[in-house]
PDB file of N, CA, C and O in Angstrom:
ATOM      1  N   UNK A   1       0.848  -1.180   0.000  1.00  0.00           N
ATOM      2  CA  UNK A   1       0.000   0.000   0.000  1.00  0.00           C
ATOM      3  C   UNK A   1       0.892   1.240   0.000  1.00  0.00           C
ATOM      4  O   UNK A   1       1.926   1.246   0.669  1.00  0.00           O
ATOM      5  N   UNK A   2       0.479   2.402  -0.811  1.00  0.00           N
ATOM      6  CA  UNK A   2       1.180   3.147  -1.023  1.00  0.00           C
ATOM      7  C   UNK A   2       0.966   4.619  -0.669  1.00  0.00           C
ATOM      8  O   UNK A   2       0.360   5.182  -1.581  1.00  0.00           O
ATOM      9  N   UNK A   3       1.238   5.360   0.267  1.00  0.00           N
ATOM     10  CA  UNK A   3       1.020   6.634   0.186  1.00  0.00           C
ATOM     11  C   UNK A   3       0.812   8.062  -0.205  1.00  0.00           C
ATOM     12  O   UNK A   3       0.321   9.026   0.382  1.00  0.00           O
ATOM     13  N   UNK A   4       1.398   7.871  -1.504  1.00  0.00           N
ATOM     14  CA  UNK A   4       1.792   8.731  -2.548  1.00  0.00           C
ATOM     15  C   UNK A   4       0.447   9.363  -2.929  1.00  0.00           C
ATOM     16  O   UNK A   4      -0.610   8.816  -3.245  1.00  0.00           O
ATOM     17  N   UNK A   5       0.801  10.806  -2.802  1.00  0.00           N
ATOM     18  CA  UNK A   5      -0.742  11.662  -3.152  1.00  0.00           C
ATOM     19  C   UNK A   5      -0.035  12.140  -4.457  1.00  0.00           C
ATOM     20  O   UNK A   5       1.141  12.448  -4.652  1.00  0.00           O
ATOM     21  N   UNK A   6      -1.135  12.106  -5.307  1.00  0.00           N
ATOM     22  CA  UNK A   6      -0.986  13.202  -6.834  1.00  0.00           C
ATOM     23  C   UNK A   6      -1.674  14.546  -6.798  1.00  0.00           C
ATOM     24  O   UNK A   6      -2.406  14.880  -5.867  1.00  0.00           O
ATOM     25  N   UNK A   7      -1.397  15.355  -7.915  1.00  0.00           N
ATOM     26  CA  UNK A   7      -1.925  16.528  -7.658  1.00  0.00           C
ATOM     27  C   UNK A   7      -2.995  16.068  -8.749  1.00  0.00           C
ATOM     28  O   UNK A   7      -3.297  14.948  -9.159  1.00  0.00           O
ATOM     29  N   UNK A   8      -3.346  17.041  -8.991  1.00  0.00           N
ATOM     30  CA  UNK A   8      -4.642  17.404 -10.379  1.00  0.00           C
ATOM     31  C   UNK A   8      -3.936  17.116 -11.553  1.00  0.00           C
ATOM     32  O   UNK A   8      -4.378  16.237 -12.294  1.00  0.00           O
ATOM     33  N   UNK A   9      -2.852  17.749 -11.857  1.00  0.00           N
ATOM     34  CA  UNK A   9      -2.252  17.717 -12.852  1.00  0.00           C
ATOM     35  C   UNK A   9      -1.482  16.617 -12.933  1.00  0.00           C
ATOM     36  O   UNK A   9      -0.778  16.585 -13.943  1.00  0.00           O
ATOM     37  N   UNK A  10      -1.385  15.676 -12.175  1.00  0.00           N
ATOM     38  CA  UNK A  10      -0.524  14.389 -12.307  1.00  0.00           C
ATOM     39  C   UNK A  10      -1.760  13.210 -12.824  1.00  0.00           C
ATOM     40  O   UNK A  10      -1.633  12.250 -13.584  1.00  0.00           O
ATOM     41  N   UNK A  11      -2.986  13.719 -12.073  1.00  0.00           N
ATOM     42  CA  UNK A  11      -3.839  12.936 -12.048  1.00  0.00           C
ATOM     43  C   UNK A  11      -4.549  12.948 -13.568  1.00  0.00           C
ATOM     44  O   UNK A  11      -4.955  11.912 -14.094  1.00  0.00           O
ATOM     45  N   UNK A  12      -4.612  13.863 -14.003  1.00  0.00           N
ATOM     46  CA  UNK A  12      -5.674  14.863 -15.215  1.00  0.00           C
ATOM     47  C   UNK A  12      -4.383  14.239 -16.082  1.00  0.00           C
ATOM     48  O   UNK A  12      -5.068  14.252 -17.104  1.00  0.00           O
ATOM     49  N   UNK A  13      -3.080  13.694 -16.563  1.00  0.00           N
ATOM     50  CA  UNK A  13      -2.091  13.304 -17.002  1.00  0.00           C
ATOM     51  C   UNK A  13      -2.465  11.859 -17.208  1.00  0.00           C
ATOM     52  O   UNK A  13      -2.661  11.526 -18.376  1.00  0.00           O
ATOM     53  N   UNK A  14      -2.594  10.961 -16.284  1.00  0.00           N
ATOM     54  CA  UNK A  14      -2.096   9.866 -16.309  1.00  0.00           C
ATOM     55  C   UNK A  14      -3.631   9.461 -16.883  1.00  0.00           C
ATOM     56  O   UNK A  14      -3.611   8.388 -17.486  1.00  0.00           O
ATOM     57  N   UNK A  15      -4.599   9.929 -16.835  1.00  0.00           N
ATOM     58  CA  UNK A  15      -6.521   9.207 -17.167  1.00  0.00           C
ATOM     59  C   UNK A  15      -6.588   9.821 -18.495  1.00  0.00           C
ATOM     60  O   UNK A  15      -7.498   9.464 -19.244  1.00  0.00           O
ATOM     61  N   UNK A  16      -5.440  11.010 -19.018  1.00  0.00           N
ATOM     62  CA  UNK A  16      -5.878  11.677 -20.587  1.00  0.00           C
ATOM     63  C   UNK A  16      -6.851  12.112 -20.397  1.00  0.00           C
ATOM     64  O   UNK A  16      -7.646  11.697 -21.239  1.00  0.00           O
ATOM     65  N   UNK A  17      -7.430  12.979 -19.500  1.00  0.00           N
ATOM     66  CA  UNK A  17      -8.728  13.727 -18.910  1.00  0.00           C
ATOM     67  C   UNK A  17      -8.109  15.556 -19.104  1.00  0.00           C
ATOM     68  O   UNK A  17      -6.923  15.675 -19.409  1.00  0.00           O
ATOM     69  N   UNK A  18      -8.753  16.549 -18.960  1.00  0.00           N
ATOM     70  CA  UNK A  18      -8.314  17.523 -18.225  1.00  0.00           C
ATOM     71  C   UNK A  18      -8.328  18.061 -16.698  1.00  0.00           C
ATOM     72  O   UNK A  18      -8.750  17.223 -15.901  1.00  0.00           O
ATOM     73  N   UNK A  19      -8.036  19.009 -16.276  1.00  0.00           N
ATOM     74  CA  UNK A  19      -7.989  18.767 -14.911  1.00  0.00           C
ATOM     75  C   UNK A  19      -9.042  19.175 -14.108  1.00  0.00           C
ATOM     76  O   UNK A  19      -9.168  19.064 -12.888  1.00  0.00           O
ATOM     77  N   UNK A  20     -10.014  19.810 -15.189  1.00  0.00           N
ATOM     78  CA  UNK A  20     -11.209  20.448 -14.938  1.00  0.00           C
ATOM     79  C   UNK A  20     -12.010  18.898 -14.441  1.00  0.00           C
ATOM     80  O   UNK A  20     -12.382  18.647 -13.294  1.00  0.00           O
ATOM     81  N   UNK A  21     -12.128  18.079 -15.524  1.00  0.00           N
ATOM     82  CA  UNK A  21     -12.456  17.178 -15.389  1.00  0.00           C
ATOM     83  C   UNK A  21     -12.166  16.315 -14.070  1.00  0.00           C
ATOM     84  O   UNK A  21     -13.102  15.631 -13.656  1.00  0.00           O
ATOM     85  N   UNK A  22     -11.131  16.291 -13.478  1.00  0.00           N
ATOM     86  CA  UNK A  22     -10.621  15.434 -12.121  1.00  0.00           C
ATOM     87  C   UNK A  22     -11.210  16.483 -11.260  1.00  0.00           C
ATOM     88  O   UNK A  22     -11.935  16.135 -10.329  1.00  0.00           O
ATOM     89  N   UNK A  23     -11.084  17.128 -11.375  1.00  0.00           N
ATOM     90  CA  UNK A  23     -11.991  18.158  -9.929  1.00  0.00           C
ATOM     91  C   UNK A  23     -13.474  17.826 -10.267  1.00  0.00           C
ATOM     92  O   UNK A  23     -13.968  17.141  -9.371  1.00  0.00           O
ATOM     93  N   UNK A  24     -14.393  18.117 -11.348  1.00  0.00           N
ATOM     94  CA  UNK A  24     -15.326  17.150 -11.334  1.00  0.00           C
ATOM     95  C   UNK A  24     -15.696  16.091 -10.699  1.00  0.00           C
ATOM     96  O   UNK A  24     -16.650  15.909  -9.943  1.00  0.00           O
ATOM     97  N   UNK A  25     -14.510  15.097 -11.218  1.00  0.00           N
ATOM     98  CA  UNK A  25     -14.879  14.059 -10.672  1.00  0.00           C
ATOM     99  C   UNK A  25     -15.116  13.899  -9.222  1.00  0.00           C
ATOM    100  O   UNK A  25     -16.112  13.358  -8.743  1.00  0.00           O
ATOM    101  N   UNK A  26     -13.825  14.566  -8.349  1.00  0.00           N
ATOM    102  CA  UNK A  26     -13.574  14.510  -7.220  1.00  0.00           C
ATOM    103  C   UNK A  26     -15.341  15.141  -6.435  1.00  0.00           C
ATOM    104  O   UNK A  26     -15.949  14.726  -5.449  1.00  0.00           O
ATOM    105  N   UNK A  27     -15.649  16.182  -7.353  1.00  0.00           N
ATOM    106  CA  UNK A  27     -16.556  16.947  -6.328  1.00  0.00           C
ATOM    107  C   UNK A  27     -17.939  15.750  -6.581  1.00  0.00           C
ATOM    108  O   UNK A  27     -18.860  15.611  -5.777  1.00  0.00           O
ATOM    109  N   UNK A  28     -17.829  15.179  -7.546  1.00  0.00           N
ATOM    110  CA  UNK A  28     -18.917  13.942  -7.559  1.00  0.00           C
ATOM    111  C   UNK A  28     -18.880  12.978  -7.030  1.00  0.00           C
ATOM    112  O   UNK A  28     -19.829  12.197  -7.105  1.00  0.00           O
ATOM    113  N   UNK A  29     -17.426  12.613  -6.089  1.00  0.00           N
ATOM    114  CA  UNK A  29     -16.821  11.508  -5.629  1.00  0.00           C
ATOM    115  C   UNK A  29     -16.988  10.269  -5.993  1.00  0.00           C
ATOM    116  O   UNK A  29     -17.501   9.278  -5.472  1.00  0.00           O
ATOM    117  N   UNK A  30     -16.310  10.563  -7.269  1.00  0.00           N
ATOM    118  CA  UNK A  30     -15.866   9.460  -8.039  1.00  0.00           C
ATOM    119  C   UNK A  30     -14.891   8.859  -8.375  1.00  0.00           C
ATOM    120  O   UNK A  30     -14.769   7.743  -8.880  1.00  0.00           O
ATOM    121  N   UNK A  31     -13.771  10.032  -7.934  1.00  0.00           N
ATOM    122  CA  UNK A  31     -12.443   9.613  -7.475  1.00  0.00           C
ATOM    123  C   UNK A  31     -12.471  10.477  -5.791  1.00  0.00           C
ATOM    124  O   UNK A  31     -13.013  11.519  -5.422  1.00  0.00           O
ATOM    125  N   UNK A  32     -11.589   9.431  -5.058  1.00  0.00           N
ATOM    126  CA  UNK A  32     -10.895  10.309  -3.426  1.00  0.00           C
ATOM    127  C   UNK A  32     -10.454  11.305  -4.088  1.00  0.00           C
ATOM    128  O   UNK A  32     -10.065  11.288  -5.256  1.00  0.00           O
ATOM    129  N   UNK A  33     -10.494  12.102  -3.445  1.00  0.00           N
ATOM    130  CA  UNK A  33      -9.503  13.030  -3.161  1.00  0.00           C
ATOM    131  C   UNK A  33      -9.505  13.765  -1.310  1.00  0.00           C
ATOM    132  O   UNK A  33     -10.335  13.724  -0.401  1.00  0.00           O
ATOM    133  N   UNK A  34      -8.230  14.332  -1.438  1.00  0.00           N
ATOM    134  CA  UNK A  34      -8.113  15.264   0.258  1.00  0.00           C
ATOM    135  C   UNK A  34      -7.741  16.067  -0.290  1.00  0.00           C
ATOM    136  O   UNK A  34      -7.073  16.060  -1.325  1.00  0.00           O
ATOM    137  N   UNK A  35      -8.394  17.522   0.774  1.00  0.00           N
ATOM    138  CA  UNK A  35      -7.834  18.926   0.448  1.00  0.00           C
ATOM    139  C   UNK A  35      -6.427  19.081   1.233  1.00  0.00           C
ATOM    140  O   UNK A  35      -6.250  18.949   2.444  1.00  0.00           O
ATOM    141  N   UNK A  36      -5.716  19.315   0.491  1.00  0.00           N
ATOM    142  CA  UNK A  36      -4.342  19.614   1.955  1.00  0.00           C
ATOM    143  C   UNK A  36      -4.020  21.135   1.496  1.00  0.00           C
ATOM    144  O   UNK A  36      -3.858  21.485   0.327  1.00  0.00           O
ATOM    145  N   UNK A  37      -3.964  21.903   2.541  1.00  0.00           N
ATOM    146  CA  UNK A  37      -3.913  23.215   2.403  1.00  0.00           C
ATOM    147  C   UNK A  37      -4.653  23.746   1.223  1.00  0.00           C
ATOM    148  O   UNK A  37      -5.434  22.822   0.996  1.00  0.00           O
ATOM    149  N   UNK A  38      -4.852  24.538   0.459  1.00  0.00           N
ATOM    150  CA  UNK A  38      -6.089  24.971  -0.426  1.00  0.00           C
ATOM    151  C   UNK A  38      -5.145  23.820  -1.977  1.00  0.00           C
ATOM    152  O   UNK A  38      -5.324  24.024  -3.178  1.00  0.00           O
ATOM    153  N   UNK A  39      -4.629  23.202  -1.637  1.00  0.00           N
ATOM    154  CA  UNK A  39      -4.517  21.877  -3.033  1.00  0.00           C
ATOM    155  C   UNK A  39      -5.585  20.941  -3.254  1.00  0.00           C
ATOM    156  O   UNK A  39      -6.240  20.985  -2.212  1.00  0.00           O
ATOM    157  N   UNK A  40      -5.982  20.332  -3.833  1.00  0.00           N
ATOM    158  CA  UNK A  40      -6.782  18.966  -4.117  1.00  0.00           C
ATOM    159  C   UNK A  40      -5.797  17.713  -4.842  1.00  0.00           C
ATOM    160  O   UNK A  40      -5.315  17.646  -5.973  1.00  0.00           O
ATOM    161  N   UNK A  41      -5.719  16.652  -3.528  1.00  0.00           N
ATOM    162  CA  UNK A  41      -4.246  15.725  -3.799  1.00  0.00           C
ATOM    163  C   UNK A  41      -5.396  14.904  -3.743  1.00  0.00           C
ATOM    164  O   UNK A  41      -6.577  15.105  -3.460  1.00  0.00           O
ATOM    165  N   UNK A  42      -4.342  13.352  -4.293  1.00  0.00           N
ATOM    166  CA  UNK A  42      -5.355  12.016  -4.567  1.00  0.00           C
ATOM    167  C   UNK A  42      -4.650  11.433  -4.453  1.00  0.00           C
ATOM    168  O   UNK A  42      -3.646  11.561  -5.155  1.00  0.00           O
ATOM    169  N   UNK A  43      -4.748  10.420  -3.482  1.00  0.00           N
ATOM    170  CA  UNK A  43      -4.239   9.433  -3.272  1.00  0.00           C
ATOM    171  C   UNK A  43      -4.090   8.003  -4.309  1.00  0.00           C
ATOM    172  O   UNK A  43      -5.044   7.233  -4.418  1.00  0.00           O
ATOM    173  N   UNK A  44      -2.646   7.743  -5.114  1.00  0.00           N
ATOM    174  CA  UNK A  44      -2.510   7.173  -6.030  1.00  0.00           C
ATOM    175  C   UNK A  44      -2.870   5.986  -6.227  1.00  0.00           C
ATOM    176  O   UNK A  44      -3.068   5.587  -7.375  1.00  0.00           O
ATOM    177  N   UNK A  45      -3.085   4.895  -4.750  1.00  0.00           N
ATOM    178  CA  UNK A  45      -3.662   3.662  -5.140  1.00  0.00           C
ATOM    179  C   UNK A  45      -5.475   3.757  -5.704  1.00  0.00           C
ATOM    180  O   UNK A  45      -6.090   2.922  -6.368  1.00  0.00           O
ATOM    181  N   UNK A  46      -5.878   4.843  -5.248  1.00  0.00           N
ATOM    182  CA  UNK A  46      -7.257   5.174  -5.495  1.00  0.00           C
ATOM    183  C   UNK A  46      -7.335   5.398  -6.779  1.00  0.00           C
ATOM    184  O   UNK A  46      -8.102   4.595  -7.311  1.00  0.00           O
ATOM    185  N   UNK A  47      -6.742   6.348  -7.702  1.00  0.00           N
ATOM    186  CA  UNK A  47      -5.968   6.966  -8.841  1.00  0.00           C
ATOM    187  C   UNK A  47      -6.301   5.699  -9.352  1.00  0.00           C
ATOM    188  O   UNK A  47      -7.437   5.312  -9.623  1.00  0.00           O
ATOM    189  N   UNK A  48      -5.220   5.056  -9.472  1.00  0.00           N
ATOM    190  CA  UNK A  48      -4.971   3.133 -10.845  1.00  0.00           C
ATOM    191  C   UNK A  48      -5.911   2.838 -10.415  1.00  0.00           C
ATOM    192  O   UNK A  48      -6.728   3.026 -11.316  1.00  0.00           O
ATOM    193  N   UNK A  49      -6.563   2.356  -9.316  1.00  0.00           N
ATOM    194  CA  UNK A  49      -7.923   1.386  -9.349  1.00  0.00           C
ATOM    195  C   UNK A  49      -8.769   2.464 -10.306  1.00  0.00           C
ATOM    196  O   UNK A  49      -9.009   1.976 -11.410  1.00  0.00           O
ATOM    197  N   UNK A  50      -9.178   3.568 -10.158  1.00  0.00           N
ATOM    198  CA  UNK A  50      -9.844   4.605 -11.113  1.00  0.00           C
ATOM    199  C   UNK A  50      -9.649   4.292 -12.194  1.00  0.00           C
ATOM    200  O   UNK A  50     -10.557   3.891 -12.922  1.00  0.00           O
ATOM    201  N   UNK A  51      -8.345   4.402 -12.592  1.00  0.00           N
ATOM    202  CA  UNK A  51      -7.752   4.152 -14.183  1.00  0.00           C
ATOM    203  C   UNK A  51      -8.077   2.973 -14.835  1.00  0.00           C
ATOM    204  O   UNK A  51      -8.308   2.905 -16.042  1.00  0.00           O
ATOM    205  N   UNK A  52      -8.108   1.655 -13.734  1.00  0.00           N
ATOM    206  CA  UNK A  52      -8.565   0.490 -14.527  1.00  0.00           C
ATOM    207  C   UNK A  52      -9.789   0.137 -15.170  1.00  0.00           C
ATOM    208  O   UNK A  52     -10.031  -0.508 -16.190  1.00  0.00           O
ATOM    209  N   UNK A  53     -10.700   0.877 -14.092  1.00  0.00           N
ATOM    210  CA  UNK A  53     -12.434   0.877 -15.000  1.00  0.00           C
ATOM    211  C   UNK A  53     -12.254   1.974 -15.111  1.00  0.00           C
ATOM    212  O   UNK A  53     -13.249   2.497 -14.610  1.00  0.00           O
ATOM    213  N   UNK A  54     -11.180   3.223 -15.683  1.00  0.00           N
ATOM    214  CA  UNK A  54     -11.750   4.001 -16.585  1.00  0.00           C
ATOM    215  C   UNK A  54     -11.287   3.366 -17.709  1.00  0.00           C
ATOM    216  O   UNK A  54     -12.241   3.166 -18.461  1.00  0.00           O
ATOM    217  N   UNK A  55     -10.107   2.899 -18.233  1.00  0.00           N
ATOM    218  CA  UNK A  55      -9.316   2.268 -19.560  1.00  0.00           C
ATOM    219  C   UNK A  55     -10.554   1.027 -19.959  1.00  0.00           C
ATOM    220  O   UNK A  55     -10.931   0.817 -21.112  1.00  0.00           O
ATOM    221  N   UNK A  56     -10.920   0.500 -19.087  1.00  0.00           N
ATOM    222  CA  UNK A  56     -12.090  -0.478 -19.618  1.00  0.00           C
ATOM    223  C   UNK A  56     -13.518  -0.004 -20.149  1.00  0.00           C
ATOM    224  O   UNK A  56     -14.169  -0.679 -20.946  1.00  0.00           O
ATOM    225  N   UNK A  57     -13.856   0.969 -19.739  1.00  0.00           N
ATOM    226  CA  UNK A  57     -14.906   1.604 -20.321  1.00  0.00           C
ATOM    227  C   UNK A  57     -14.662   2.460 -21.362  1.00  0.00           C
ATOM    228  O   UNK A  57     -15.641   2.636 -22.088  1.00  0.00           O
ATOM    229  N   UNK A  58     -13.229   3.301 -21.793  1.00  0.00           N
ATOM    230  CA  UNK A  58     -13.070   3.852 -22.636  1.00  0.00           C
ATOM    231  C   UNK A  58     -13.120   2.798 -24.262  1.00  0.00           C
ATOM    232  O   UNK A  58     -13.222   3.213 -25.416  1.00  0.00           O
ATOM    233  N   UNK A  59     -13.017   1.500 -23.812  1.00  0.00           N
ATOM    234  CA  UNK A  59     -12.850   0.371 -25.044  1.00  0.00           C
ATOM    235  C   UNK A  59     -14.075   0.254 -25.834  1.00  0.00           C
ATOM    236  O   UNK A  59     -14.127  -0.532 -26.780  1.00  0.00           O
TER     237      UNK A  59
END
């Protein structure tokens, strides 16, 4: 298990989304996210599980 938080822009990177879009998501909670100081970070094991049924539904 891994600790590693992403930002928006790491996150909005790795799904080929924009970042508008990951804050979306987040405020629909559809991905985690935590506010840490006025940032919006995401915790990366949450992130790939995201990515896997998103890459499967994009097919």
């Amino acid at each position: 298990m891994t600790d590693k938080l992403l930002t928006t822009t790491d996150v909005s990177q790795l799904l080929d989304v924009s970042e508008v879009t990951v804050k979306r998501w987040a405020r629909e909670h559809l991905i985690k996210s935590v506010k840490q100081g006025s940032e919006l970070v995401f915790p990366e094991e949450d992130v790939l599980k995201y990515k896997e049924i998103h890459d499967r539904l994009k097919k």
